[in-house]
TIZA-374112 format. One record per atom (N, C-alpha, C, CB): x, y, z; residue number from 0. Coordinates in pm, 1 decimal. Glycine has a CB too. Example, Ala and Ser with C-alpha at 12.3 -4.5 7.8 and 13.67 -1.06 7.14 Angstrom:
         xx         yy         zz    nr
     1319.0     -569.0      780.0     0
     1230.0     -450.0      780.0     0
     1320.0     -330.0      780.0     0
     1130.8     -447.3      904.6     0
     1285.0     -225.0      708.0     1
     1367.0     -106.0      714.0     1
     1290.0        3.0      787.0     1
     1408.4      -59.8      572.5     1
end
This chain:
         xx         yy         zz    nr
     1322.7    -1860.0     -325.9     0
     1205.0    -1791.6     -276.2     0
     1235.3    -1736.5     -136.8     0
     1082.1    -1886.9     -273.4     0
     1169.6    -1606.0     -101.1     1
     1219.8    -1569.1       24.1     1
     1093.0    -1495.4       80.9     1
     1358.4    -1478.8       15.8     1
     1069.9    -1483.1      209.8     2
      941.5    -1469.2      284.3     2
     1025.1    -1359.3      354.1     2
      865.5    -1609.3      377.8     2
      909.2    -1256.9      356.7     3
      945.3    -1158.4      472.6     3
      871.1    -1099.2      570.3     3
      989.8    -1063.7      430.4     3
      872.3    -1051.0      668.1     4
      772.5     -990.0      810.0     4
      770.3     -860.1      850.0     4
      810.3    -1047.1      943.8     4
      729.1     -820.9      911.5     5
      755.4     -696.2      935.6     5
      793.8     -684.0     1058.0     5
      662.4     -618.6      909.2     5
      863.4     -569.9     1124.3     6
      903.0     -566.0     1246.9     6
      933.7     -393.5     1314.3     6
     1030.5     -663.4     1241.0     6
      897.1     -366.4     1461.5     7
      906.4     -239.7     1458.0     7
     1017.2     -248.6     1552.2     7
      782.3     -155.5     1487.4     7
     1115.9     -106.2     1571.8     8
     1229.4      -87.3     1630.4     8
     1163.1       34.2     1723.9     8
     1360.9      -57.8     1525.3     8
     1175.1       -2.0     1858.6     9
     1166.5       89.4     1987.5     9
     1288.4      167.2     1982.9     9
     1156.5        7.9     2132.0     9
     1320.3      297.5     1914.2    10
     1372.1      389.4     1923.3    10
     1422.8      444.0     2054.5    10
     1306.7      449.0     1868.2    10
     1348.2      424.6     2154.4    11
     1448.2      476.5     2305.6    11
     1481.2      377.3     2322.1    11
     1394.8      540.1     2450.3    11
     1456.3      269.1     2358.2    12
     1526.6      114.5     2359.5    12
     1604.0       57.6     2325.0    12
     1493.3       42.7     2332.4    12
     1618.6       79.3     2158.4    13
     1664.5      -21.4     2050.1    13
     1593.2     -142.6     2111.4    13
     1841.5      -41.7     2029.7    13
     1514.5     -189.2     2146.5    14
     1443.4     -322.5     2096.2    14
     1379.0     -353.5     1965.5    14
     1345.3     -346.0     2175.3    14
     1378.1     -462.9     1902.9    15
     1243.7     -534.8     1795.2    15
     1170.0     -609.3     1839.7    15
     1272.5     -616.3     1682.4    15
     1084.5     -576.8     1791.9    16
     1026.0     -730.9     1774.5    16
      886.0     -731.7     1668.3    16
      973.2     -795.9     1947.6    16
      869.8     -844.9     1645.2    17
      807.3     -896.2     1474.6    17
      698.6     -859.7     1501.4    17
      802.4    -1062.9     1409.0    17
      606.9     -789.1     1424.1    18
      443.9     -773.8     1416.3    18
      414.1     -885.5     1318.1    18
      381.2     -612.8     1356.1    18
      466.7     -884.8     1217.9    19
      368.4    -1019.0     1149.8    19
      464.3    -1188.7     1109.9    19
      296.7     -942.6      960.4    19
      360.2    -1245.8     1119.6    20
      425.4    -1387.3     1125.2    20
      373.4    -1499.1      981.1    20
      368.2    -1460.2     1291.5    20
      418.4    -1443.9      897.7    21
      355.6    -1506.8      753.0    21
      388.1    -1652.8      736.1    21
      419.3    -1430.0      614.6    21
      463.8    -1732.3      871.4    22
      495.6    -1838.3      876.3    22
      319.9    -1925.2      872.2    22
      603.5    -1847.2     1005.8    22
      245.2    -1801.1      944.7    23
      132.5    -1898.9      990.1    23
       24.7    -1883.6      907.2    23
       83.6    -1879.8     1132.1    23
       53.4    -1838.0      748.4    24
      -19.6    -1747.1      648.8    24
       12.1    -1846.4      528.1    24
       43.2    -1572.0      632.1    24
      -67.1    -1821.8      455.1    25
      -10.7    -1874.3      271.8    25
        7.2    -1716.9      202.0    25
     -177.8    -1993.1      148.3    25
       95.0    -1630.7      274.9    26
      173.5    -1506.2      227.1    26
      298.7    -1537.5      194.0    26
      183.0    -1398.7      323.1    26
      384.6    -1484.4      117.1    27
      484.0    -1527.6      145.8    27
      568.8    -1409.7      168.2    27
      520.0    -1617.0       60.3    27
      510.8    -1289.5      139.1    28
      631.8    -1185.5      149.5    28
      506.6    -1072.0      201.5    28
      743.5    -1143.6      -28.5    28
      570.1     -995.0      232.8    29
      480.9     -822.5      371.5    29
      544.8     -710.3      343.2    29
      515.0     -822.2      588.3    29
      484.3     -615.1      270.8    30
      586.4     -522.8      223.8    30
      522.3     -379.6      222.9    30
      640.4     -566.0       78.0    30
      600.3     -315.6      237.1    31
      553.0     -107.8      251.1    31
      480.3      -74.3      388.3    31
      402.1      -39.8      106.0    31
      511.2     -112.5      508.3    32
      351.2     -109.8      584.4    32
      348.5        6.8      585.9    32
      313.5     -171.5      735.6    32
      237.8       91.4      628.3    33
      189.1      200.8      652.6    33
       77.8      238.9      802.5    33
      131.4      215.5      525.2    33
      110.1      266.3      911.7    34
       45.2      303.4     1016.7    34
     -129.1      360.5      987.1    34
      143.8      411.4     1076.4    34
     -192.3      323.6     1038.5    35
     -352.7      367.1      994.5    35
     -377.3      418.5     1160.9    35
     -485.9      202.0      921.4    35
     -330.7      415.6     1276.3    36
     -304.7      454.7     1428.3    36
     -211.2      394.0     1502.7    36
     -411.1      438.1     1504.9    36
     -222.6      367.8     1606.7    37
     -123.9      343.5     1694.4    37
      -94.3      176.8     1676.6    37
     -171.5      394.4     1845.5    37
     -169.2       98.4     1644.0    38
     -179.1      -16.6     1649.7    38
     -208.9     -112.1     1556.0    38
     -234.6      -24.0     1718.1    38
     -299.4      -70.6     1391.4    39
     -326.6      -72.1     1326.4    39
     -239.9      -66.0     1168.3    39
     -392.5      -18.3     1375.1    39
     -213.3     -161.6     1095.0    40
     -136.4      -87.0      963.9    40
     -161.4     -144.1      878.1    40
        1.9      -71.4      950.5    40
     -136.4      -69.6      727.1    41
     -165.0     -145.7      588.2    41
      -44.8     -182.7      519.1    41
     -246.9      -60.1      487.3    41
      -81.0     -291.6      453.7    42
       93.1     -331.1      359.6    42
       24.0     -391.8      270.4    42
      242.0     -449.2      431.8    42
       93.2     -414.6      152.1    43
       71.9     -498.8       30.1    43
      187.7     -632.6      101.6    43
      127.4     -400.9     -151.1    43
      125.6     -740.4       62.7    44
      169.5     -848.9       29.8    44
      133.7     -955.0     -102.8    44
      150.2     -894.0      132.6    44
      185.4    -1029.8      -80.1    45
      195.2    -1169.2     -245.6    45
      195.9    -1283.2     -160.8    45
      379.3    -1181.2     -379.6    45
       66.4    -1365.5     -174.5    46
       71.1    -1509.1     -174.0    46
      157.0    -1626.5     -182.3    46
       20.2    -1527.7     -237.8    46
      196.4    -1696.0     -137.9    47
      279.7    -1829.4     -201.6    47
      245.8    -1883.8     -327.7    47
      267.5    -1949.6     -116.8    47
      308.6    -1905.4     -450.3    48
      295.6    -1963.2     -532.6    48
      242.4    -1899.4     -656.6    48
      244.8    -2046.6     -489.5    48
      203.9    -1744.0     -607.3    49
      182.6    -1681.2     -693.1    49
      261.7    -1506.2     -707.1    49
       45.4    -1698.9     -683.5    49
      361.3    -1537.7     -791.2    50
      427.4    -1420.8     -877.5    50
      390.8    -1310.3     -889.3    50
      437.2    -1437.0     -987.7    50
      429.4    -1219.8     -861.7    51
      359.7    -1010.3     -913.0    51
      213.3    -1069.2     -878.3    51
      374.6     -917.3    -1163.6    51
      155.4    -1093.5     -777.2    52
       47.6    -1068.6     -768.4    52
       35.8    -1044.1     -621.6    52
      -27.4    -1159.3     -829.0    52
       53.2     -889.2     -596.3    53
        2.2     -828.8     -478.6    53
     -119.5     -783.0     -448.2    53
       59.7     -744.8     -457.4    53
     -136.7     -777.7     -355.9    54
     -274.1     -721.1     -275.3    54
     -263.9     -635.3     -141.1    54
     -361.6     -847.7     -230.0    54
     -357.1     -589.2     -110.3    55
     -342.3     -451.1       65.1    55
     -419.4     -546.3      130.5    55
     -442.1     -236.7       75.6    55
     -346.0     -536.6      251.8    56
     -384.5     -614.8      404.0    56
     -367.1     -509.9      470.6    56
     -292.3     -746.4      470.0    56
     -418.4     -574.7      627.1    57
     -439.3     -476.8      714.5    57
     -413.4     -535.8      843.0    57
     -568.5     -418.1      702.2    57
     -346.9     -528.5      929.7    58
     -337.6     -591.9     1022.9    58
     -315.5     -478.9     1155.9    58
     -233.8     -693.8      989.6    58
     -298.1     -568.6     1314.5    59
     -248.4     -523.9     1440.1    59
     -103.8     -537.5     1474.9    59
     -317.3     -586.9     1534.3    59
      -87.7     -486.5     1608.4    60
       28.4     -524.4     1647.2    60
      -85.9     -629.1     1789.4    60
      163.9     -367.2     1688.4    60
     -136.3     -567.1     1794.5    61
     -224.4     -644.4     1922.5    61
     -273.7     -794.0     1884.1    61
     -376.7     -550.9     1961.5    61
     -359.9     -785.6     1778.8    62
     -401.9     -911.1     1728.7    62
     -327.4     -996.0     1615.6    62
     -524.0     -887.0     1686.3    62
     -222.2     -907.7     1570.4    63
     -171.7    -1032.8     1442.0    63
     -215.9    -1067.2     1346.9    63
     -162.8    -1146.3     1462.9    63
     -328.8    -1031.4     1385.3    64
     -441.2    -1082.4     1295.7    64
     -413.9    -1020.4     1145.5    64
     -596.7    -1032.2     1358.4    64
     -394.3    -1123.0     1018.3    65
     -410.0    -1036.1      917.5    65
     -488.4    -1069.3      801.0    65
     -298.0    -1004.0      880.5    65
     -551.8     -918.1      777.1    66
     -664.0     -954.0      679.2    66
     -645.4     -849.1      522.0    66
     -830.5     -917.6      773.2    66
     -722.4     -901.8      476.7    67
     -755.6     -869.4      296.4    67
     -870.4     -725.8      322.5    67
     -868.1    -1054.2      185.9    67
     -759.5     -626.9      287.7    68
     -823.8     -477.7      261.2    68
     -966.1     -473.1      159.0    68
     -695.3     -379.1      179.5    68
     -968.6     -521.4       28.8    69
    -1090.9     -605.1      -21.7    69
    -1003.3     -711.5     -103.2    69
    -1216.2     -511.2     -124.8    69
    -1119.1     -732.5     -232.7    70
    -1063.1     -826.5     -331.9    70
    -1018.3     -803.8     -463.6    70
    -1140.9     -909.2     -349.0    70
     -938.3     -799.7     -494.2    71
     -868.8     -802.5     -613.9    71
     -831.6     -899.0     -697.1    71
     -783.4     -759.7     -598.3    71
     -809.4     -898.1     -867.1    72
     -738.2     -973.4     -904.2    72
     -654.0     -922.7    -1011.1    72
     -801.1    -1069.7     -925.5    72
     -609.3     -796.5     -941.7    73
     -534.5     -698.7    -1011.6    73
     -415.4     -692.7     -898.0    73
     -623.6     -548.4    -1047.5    73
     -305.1     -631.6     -945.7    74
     -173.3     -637.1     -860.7    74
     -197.0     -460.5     -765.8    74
        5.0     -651.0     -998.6    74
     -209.5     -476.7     -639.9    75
     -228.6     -348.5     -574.3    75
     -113.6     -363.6     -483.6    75
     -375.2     -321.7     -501.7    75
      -67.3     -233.5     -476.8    76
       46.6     -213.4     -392.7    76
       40.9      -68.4     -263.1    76
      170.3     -191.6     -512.0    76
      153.7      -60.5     -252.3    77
      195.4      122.9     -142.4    77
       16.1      200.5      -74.2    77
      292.8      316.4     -327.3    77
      -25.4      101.8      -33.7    78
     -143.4      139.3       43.2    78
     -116.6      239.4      130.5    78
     -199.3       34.5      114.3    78
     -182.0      358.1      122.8    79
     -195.3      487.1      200.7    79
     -295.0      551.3      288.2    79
     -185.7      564.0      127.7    79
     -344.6      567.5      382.8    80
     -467.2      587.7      437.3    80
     -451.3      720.8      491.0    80
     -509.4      483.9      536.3    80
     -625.9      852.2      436.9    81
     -610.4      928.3      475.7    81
     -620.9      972.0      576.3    81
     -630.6      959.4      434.8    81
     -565.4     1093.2      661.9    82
     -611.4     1088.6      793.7    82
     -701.4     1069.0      852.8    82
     -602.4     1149.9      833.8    82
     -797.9     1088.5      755.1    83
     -966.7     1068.5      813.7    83
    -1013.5      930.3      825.2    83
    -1083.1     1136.4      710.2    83
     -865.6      837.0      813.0    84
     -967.0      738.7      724.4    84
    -1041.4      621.2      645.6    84
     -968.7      754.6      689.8    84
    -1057.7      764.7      581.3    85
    -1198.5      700.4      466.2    85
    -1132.0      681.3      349.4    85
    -1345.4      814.6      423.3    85
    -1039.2      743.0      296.6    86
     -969.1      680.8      143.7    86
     -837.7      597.6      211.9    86
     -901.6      835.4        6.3    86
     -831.0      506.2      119.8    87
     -696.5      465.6       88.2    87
     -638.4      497.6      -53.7    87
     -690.9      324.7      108.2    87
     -506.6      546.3      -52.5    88
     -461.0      577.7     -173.9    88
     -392.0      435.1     -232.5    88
     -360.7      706.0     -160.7    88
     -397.3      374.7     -338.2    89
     -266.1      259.7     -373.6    89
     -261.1      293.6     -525.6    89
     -303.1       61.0     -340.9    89
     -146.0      220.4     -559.1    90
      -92.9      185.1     -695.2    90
     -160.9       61.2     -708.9    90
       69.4      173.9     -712.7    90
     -204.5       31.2     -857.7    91
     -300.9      -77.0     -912.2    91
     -222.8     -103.1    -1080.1    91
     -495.4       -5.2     -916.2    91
     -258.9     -204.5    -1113.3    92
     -280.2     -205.3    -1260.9    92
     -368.2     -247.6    -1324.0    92
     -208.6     -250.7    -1315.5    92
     -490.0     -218.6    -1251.9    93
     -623.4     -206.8    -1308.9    93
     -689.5     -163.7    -1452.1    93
     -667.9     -134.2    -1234.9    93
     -581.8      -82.7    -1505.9    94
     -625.4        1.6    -1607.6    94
     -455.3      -16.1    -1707.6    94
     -682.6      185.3    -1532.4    94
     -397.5     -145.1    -1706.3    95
     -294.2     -190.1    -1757.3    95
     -206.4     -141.8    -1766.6    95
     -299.9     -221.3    -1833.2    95
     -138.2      -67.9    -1692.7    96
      -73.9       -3.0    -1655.8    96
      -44.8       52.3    -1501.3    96
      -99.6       55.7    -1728.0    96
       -3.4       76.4    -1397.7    97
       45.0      160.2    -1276.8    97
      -60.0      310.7    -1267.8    97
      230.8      203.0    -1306.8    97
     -123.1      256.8    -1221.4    98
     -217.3      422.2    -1165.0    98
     -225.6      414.1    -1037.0    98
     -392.2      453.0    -1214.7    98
     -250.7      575.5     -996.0    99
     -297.0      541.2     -810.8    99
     -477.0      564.9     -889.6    99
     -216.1      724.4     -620.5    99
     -528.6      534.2     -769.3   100
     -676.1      440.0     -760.3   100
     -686.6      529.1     -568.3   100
     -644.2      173.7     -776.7   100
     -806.2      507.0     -552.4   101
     -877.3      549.4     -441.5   101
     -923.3      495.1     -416.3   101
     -934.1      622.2     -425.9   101
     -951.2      413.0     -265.8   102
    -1061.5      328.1     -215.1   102
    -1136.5      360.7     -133.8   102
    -1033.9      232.2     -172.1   102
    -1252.4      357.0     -137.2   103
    -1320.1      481.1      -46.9   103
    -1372.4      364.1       56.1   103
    -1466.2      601.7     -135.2   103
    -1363.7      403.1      166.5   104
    -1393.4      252.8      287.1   104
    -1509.0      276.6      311.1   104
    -1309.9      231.7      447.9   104
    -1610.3      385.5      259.3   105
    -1713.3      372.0      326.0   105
    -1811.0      354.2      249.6   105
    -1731.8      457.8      402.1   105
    -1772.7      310.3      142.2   106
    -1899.4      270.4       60.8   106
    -1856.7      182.3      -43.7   106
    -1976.9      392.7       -3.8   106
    -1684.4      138.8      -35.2   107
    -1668.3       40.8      -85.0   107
    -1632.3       57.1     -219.2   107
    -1760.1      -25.6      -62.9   107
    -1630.4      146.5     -255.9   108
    -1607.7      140.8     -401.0   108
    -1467.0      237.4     -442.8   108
    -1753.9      198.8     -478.2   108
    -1430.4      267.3     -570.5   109
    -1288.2      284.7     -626.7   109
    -1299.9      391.6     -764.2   109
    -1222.1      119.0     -674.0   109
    -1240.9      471.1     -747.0   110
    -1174.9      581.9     -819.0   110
    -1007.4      571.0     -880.7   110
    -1183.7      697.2     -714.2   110
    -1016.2      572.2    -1029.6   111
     -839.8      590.7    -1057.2   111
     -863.0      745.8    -1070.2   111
     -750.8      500.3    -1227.9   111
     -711.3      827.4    -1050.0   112
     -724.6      960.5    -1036.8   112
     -611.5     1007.7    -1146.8   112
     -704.5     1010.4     -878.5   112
     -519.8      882.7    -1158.8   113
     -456.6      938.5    -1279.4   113
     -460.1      850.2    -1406.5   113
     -315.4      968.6    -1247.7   113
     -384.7      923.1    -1475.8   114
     -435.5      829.8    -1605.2   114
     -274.3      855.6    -1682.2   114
     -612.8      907.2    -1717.3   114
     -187.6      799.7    -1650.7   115
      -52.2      838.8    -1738.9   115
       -4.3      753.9    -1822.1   115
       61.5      865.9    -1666.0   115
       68.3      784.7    -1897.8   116
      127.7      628.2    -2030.3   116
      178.8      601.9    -2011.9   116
      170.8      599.3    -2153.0   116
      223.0      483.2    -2067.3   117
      319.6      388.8    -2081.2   117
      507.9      425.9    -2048.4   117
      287.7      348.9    -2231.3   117
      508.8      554.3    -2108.5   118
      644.7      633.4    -2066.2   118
      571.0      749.8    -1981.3   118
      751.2      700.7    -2214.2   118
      512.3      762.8    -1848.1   119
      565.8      791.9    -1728.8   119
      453.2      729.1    -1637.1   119
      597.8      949.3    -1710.2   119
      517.8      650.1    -1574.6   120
      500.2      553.7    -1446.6   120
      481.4      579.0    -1306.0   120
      598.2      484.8    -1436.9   120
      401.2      539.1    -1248.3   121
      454.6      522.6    -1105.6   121
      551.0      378.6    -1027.9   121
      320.7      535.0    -1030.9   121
      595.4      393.9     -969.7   122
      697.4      339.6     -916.0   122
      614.1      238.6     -820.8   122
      798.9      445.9     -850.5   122
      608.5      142.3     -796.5   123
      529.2       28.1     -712.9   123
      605.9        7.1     -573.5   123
      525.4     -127.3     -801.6   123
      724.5       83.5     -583.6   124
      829.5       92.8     -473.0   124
      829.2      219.6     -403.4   124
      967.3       72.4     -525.5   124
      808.1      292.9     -426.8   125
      743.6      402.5     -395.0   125
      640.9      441.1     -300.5   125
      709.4      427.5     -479.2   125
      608.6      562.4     -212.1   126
      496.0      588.1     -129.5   126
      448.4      697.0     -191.9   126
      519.5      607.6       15.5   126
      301.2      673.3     -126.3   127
      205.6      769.9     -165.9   127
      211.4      865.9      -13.7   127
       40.2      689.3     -214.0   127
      216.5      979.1       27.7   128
      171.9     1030.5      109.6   128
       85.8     1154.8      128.5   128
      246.8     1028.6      152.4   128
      -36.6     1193.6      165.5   129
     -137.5     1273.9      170.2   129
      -91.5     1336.4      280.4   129
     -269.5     1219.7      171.5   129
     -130.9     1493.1      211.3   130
      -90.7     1595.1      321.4   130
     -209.6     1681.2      348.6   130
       35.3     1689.1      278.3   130
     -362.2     1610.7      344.6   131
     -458.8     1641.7      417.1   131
     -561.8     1550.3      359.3   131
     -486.1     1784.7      419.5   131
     -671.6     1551.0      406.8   132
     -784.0     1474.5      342.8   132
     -838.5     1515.7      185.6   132
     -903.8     1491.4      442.7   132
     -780.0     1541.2      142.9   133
     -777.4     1579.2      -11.7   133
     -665.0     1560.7      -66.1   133
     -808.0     1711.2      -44.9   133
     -551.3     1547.1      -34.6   134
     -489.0     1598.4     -126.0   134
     -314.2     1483.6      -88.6   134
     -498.1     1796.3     -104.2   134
     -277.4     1419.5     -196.3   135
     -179.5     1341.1     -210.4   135
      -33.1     1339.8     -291.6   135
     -239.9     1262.9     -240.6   135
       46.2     1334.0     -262.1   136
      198.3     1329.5     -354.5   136
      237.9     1249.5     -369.2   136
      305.9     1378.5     -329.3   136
      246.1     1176.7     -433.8   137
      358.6     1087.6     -540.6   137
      476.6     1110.9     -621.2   137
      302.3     1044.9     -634.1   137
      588.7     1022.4     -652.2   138
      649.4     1034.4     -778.8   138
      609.4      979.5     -868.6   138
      752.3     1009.6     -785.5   138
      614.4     1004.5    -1006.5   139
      593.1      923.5    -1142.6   139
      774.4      918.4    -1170.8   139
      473.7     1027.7    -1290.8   139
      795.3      843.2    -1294.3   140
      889.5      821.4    -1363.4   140
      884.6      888.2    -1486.4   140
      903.1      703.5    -1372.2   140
      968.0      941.6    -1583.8   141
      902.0      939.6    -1710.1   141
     1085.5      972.0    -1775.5   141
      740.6     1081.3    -1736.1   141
     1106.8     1000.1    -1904.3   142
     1229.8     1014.5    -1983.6   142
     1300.7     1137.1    -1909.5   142
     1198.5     1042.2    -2150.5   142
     1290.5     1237.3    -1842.9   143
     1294.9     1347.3    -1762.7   143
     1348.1     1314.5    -1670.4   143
     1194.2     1405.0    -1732.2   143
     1334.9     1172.0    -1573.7   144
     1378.1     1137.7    -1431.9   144
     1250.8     1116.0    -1350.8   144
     1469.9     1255.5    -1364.4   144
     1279.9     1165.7    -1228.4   145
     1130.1     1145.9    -1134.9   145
     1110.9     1281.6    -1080.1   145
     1135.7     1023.9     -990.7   145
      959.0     1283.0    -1116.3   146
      898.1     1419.5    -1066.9   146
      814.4     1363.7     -973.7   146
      818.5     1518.3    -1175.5   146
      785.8     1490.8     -885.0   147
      704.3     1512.8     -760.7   147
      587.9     1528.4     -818.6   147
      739.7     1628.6     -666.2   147
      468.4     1461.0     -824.6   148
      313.4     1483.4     -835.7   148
      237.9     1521.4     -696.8   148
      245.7     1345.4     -892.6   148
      148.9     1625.3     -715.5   149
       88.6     1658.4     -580.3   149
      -83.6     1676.6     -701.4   149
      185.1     1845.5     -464.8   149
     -152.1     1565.0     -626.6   150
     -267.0     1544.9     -669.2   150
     -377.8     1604.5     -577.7   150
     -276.3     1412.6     -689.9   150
     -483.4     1652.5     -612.9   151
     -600.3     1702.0     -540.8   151
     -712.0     1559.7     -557.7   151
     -661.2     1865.5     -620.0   151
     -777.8     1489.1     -426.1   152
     -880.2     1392.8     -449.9   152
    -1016.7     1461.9     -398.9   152
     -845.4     1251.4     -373.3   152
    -1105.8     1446.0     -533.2   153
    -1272.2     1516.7     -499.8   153
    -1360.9     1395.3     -414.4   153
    -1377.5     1556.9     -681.3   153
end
């Protein structure tokens, strides 16, 4: 079993040092983060003791502090936040299978936006990145290789 943290690298510096400390958590692993501002970021992590079962957190570099984006008991991963924001994009398997899903923060509730089969996938390793408040790219997988998806969100 292996636990991991996250850590940022000061580029004019070369310094590190650790933003999260899952020593002091029942996490056991911190993975994809994603910046939400200067100080602020989202990552999927997995619990101790429990297997493929990820979830989106949210934490500081200031406070450490880390918390549960909502609740799930579905495997959510590659949390994305729009500039504005108000959506988060992730991968889920809510719908038994790998879809991205929408979380809308301001009213709490969830949108899947794609709907693909069994032979073509999204990648759980993978990022989602939005190139305005509408509008998001992904790869899928499928017998073809990996294509570029550029999705519109209403």
């Amino acid at each position: 079993m292996y636990e991991t943290n996250i850590w940022v690298l000061n580029l004019n510096t070369l310094e590190s040092f650790q933003i999260t400390d899952i020593s002091k958590t029942s996490l056991r692993t911190v993975e994809r983060p994603r910046w939400i501002d200067n100080n602020r970021f989202l990552f999927h992590g997995a619990y101790k003791g429990q297997r493929e079962k990820y979830q989106l957190f949210e934490s500081s570099i200031s406070t450490k502090q880390i918390d549960k984006v909502f609740e799930s008991k579905w495997n959510d991963y590659i949390p994305s936040i729009s500039p504005d924001q108000n959506k988060i994009a992730f991968v889920s398997n809510r719908s038994k299978i790998n879809q991205v899903w929408i979380y809308h923060v301001n009213n709490n509730t969830y949108s899947q936006i794609t709907g693909y089969s069994i032979h073509e996938y999204i990648n759980q390793h993978d990022y989602i990145e939005w190139q305005d408040n509408s509008t998001i790219v992904f790869t899928i997988m499928n017998n073809q290789g990996i294509q570029t998806v550029k999705q519109r969100i209403e």
